[in-house]
N, C-alpha and C positions, 0 to 999 in steps of 0.2 A: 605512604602513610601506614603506620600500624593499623592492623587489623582489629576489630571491634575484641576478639578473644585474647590477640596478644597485650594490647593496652590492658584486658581486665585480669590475665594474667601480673604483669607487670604490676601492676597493683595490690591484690591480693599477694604476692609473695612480700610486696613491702608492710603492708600490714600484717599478716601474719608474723612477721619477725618483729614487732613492735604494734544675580540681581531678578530674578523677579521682583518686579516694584511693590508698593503699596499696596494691592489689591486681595490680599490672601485674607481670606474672612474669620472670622472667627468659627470652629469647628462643631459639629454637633453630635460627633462621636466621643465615647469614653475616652478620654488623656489626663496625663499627669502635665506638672510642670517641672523642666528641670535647670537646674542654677548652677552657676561653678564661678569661682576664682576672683569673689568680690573684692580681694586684697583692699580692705577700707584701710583710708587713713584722709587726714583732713582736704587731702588736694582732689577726691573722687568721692566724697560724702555726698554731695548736693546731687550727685550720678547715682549712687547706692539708694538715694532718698526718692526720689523720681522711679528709679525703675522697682524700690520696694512697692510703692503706690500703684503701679501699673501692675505688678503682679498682683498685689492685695486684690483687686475690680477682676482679676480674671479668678484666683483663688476661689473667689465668692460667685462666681456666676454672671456678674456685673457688665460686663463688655458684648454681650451678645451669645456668646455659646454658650456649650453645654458644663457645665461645673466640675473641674477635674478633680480625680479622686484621691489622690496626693500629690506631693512636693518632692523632689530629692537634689540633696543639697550634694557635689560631687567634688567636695575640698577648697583650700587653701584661702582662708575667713584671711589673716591678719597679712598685712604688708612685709615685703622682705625685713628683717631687722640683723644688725651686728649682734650676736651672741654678746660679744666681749661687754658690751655695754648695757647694762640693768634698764638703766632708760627708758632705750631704745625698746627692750624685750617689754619692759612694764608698758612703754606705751603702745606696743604694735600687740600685747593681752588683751591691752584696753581698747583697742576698736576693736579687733573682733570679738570682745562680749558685746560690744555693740551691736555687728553683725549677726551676733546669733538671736539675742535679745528682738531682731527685728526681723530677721526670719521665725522667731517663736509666735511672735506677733499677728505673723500673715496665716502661721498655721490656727491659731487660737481663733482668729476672729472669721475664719473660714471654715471652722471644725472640719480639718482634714488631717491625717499625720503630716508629718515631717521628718524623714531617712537625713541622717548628715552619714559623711563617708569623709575619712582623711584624705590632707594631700600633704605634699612636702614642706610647704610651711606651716602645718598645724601643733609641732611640737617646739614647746615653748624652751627647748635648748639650741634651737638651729634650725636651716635648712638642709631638708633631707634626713634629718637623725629620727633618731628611735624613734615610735608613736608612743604617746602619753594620752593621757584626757585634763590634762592641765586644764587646757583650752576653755575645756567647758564650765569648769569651775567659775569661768570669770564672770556667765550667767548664772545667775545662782539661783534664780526661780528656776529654770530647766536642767541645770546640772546633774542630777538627780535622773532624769530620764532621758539624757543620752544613753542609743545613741537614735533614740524616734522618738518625737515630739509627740501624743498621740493625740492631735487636733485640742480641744479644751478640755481634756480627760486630765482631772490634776491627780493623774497617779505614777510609780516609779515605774520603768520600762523593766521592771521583773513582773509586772500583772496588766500591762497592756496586752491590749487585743489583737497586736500585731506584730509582736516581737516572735520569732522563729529561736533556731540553734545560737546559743551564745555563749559556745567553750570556746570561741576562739576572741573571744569581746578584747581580752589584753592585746592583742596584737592588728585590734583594729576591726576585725573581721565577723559579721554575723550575717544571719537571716532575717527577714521579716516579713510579713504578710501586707501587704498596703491596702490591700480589700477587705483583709479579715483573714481569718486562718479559716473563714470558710471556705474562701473561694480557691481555687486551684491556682495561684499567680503568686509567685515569690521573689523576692529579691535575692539575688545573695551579692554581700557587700566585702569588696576584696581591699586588702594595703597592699598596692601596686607601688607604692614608695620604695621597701624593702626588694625590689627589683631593677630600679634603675642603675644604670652605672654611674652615676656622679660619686663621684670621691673627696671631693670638697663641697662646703655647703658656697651661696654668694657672697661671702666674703673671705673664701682661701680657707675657712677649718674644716681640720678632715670631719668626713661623716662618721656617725660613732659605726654603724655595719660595716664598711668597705674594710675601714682603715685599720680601726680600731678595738673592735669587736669582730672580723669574719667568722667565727666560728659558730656565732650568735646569729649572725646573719644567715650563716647558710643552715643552722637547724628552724630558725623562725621559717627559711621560704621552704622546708620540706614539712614543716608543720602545716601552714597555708594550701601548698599543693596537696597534701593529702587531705585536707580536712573539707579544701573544693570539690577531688574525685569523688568521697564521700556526699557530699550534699548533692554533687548532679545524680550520682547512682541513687540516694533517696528518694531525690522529684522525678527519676524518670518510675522508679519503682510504684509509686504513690499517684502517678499521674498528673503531675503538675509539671506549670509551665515555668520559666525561670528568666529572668531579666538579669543579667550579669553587671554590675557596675565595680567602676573603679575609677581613681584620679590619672591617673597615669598611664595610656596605652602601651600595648606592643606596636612594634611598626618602625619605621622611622618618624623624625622629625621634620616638617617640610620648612616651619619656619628657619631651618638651619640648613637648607638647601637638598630636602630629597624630591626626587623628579618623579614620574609615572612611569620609569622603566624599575624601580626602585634603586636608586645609584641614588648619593650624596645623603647627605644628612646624618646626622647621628642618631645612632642607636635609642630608641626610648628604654628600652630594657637590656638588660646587662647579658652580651654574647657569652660571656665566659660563664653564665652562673648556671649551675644543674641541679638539678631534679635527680637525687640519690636514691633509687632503691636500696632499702635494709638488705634486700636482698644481693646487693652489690650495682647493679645497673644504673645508668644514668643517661640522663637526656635534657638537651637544652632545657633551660625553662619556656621558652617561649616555642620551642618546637611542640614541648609535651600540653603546653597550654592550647596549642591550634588543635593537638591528635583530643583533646577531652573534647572544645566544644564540634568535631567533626564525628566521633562518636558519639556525643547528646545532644546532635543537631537540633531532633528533632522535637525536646524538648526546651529548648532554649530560644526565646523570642527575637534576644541581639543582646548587643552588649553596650554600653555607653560610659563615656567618662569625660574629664575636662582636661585639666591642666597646659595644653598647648595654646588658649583663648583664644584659637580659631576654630570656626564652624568646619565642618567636613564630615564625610562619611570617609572609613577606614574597611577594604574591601577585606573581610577573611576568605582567604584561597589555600587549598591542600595544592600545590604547587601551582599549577597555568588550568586547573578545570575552574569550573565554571563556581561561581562567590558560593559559599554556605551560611555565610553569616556575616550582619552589617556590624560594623560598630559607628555609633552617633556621638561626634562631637561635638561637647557643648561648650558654646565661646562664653568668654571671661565676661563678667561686668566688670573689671577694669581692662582701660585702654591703653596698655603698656607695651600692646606687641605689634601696636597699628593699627590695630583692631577697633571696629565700632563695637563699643560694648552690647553687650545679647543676652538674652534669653533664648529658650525653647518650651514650645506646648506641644508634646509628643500622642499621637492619636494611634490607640491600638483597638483592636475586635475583641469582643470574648468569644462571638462566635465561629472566630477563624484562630480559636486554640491561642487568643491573645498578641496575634501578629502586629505587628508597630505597622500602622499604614499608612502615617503623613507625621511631615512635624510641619510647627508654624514656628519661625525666629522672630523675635520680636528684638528690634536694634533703633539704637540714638545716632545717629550720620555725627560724625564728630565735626563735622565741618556744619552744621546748624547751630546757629548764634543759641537756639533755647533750646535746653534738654527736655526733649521729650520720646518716650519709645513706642513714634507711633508709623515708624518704617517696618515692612512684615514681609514677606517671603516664605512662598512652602515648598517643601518636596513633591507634590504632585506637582504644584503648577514649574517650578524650575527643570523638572526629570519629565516633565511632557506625560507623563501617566494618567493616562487618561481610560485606561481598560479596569480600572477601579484594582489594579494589584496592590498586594503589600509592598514594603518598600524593598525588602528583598526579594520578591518579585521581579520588581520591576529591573533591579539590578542585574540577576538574572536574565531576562529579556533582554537587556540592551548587549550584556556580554553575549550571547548568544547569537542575538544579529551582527555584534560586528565580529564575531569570529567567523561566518557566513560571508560576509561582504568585506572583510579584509577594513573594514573603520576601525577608528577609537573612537567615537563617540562617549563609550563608557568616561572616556577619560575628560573631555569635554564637558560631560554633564556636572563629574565632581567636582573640578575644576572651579563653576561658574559659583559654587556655593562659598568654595574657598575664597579664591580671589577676588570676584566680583562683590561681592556683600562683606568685605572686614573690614571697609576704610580705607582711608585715601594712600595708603605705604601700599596697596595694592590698586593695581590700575583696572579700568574698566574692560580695556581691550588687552589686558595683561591674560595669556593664555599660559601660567607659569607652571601647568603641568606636573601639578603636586597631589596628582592622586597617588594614595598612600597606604598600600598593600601590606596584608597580614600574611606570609606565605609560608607555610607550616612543610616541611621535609618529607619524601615520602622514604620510606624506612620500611 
């Protein structure tokens, strides 16, 4: 892996030239809640509608714990639709104004913000194409302050109290404060779309970046990569902590067959695409994205995204050492991949520099005749953590031991969140060995 000086070399010369059951309780430490991949449309409404209401009673305090202190919504609101047909696009706008309208909802009546972040169906020309804010338009009391709700603050997201850097807002990409720009804890919200390899959207037309536009494609992902090196070098400068979000991971794909040696699956991000230095140089994207968050480890809490609507943690590794950093996958509320639809209530410290220290899943068994999401499961009690560590911690520890005793265990533990809690396309005693590693080069 590069070296802390040659990555800020590198840099600077670019810029210079331009199953756990039922039993997990509601928490009593600070957390957010986080959402992804509600794709409404009228066959999963009455599921969106049930699990709006369950999150509304937690938003608010309501369920027993402590009142989280934002939302973050982590892409793809409206259902697949054919481009070619007006219809289709006019009716798959129309639920997801739905959906946003009813995530504004949860946030107004709980006065908390609300972070939305793209995913590949959010542009209202295709999947996978360009980002727009079309989308938002079709809300029209909140359209206006995309792309953070600011709880029942009725002002635009140019004088909210938590909106951070928004020169990269066209392409998807900004800051925010969810505490307040008082507090040292930041978001930064990335378009991981513009990285995948898909070349056709789901129905065969090319993507306007791969296909159609590359040239466009690859200055928007040197825009984004430099404008992230930038914002981590600010919060480490500044003393703050950073929470990385995005729709789309690096890693493989397990629902497409990657294993825990990382063999099979395809690619979540595009092998071929690089990260240009002005100054000539280049480097994977995905190599150079492991070398940033392994130089501001230590300012970075993890990282989290959706799109795959399976649950799992995503280990980041500078080759075979030991994890630096989790990433938290958050499963779909629609149940398209086998998956029992989900949420997550992610629990962090502020007095441990904002460390993620548990999350609870809140899930509907699709196999129960009535939807309700009152099946739950946590990271401590599923990863046996019981010495009160963070969840990268705790990660750490188990890698540790079984690199001492020759176990996987690590692999084991990921494993049981994966497969054992998405639903019945996954078996109980299915050990399908889809831990699903970030493993950055060393150079």
């Amino acid at each position: 892996m590069r070296t802390f000086g040659i990555l800020i070399l590198f840099y600077f010369v670019s810029l210079n030239q331009l199953e756990a059951q039922t039993s997990a309780a509601p928490g009593n430490a600070p957390s957010f809640i986080a959402i992804s991949d509600i794709h409404l449309d009228p066959s999963n409404t009455a599921t969106w509608e049930t699990a709006a209401s369950t999150i509304t009673q937690i938003a608010q305090g309501k369920n027993g714990g402590t009142k989280p202190s934002f939302i973050l919504y982590l892409g793809d609101l409206p259902v697949h639709s054919d481009p070619r047909s007006s219809a289709q696009v006019a009716n798959a706008m129309n639920e997801a104004g739905l959906a946003l309208k009813g995530l504004r909802g949860i946030a107004e009546k709980a006065n908390i913000p609300l972070l939305y972040l793209p995913g590949n169906n959010d542009s209202h020309t295709g999947d996978y194409h360009v980002f727009d804010t079309v989308l938002f338009k079709e809300d029209n009391t909140g359209a206006a302050r995309w792309p953070v709700i600011p709880g029942n603050k009725l002002i635009a997201h140019q004088q909210d109290p938590y909106m951070g850097d928004q020169s990269l807002l066209q392409l998807g990409c900004y800051v925010a404060y969810p505490l307040g720009k008082d507090v040292p804890l930041e978001v930064i919200a990335l378009n991981t779309v513009m990285f995948s390899p898909q070349s056709t959207d789901s129905v065969g037309m090319y993507y306007n970046y791969s296909n159609e536009h590359p040239e466009q494609r690859q200055q928007d992902v040197n825009k984004e990569i430099d404008w992230l090196f930038l914002q981590l070098s600010l919060a480490q400068g500044a003393g703050k902590q950073v929470l990385i979000a995005m729709h789309i991971p690096p890693g493989r794909d397990g629902y497409t067959g990657a294993n825990s040696l990382n063999y099979g699956g395809k690619l979540m991000w595009d092998s071929t695409l690089k990260y240009y230095s002005h100054g000539g140089g280049s480097i994977k994207v995905e190599d150079f994205f492991v070398a940033l968050i392994d130089t501001y480890k230590s300012n970075i809490i993890g990282l989290i995204g959706g799109h795959t609507h399976l649950d799992g943690i995503r280990i980041v590794q500078v080759q075979n050492n030991p994890p630096i950093m989790p990433y938290i996958s958050v499963p779909a509320i629609s149940a398209d991949h086998g998956n029992n639809s989900s949420f997550k209530v992610i629990e962090f410290d502020p007095n441990q520099k904002f460390a993620l220290t548990n999350f609870t899943t809140y899930y509907h068994r699709k196999s129960d005749p009535v939807i309700q999401f009152d099946s739950t499961y946590s990271f401590n009690q599923t990863f046996e953590n019981t010495g009160g560590l963070s969840i990268l911690g705790r990660l750490q520890q188990i890698f540790n031991e079984d690199k001492s005793t020759g176990r996987s265990r690590l692999s084991v533990f990921l494993d049981r969140i994966y497969s054992t809690n998405n639903g019945p396309s996954y078996g109980i005693s299915n050990d399908s060995q889809v831990t699903l590693y970030i493993r950055g080069q060393d150079k």
